[in-house]
RODO-2510 file (C-alpha; in nm, 4 decimals, decimal comma):
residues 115
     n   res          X          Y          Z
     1     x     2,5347     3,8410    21,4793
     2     x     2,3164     4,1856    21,4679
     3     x     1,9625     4,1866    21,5784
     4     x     1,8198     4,4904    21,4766
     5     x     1,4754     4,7225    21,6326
     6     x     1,3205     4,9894    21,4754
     7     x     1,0655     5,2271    21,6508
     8     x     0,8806     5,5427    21,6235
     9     x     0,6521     5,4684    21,3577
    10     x     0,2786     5,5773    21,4383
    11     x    -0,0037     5,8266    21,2361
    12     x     0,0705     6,1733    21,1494
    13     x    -0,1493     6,4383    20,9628
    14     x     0,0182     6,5460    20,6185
    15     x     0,2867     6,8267    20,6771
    16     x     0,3807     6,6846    21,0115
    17     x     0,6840     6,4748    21,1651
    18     x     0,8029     6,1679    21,2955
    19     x     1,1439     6,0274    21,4233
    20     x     1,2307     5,6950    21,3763
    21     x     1,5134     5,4947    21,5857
    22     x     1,6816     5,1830    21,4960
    23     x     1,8272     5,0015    21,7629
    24     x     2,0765     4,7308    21,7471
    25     x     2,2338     4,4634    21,9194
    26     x     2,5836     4,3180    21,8751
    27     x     2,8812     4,5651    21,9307
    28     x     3,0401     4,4645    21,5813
    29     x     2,7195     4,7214    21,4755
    30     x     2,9167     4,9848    21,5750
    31     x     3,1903     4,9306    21,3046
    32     x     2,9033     4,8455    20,9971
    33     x     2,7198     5,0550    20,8002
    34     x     2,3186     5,1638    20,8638
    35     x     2,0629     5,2391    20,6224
    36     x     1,6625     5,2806    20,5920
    37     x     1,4609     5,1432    20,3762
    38     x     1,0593     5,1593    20,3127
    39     x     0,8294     4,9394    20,1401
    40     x     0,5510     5,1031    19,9786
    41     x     0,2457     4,9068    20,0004
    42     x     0,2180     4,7002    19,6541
    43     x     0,6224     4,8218    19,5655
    44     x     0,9895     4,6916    19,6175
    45     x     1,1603     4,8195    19,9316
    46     x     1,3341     5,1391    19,7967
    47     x     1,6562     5,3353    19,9705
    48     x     1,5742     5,5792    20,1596
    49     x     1,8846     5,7031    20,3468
    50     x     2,2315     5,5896    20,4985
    51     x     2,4867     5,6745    20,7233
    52     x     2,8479     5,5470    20,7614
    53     x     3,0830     5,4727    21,0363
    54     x     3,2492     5,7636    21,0038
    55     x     2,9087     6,0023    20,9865
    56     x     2,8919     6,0232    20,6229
    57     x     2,5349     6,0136    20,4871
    58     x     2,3296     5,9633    20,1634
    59     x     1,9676     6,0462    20,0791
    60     x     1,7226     5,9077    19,8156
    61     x     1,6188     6,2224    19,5847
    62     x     1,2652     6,1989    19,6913
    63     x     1,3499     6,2842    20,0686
    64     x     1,6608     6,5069    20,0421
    65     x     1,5902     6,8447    20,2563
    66     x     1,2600     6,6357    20,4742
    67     x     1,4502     6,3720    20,6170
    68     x     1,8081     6,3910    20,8437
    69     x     1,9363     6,0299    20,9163
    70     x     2,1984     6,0448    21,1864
    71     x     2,4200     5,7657    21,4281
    72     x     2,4573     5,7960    21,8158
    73     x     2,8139     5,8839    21,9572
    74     x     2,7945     5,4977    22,0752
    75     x     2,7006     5,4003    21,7035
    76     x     2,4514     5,1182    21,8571
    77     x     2,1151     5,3787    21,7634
    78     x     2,0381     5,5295    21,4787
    79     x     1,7994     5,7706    21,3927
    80     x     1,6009     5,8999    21,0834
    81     x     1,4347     6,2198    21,1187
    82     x     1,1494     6,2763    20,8743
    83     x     1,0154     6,6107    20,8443
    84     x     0,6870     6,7128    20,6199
    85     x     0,5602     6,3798    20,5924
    86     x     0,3083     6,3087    20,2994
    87     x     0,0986     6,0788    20,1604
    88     x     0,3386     5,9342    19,9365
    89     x     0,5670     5,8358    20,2074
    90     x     0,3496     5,6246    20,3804
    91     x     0,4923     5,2537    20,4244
    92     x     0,6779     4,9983    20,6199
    93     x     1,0059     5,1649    20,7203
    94     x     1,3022     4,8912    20,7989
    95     x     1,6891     4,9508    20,9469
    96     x     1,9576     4,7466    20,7771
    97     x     2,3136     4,6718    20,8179
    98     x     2,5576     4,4569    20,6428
    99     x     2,8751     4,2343    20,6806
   100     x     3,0302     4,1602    20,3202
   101     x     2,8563     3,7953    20,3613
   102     x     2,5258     3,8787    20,5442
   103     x     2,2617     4,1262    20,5513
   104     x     2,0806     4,2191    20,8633
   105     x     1,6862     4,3499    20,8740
   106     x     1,5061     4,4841    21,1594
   107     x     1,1247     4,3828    21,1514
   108     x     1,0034     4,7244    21,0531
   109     x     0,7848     5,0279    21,1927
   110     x     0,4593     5,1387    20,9923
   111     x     0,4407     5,4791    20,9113
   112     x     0,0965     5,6599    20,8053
   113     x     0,0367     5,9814    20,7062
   114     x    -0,3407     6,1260    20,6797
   115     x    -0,4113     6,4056    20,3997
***
């Protein structure tokens, strides 16, 4: 069983940063997957980023170059550094991992980003 936390979310002016954590609980975390995932007021929950075990990462298109994910040396934290926020990314940002029979989601951290 994985519980997962995120944090970090808050207000931020366009342009400007925020870093987002994701906290788990349950060692077995530390041999799964980790990925982020936002939910655009009115939209789907869309990929955002994702990290292995082993440090290898993917990005959506729409954030490659603004946003860094990356995994503590412990793998139970993991991080998602967004750089030059805007408008558009504004949203409910969630944390999940995954077992081949279950998916795990944290509750979510609201981002918002002023013009």
């Amino acid at each position: 069983q994985v519980q997962l936390v995120e944090s970090g979310g808050g207000l931020v002016q366009a342009g400007g940063s925020l870093r987002l954590s994701c906290a788990a609980s349950g060692e077995i975390f530390s041999f799964l997957p980790l990925a982020w995932f936002r939910q655009i007021q009115g939209n789907q929950r869309e990929f955002v980023a994702r990290v292995t075990i082993g440090g290898v990462t993917n990005y959506a298109d729409f954030v490659k170059g603004r946003f860094t994910v990356s995994r503590a040396a412990n793998k139970l934290t993991a991080d998602l550094q967004m750089n030059d926020l805007q408008p558009d990314d504004a949203g409910m940002y969630f944390c999940k991992t995954w077992e081949p029979i279950e998916d795990y989601w944290g509750p979510g951290t609201q981002v918002t980003v002023h013009s």
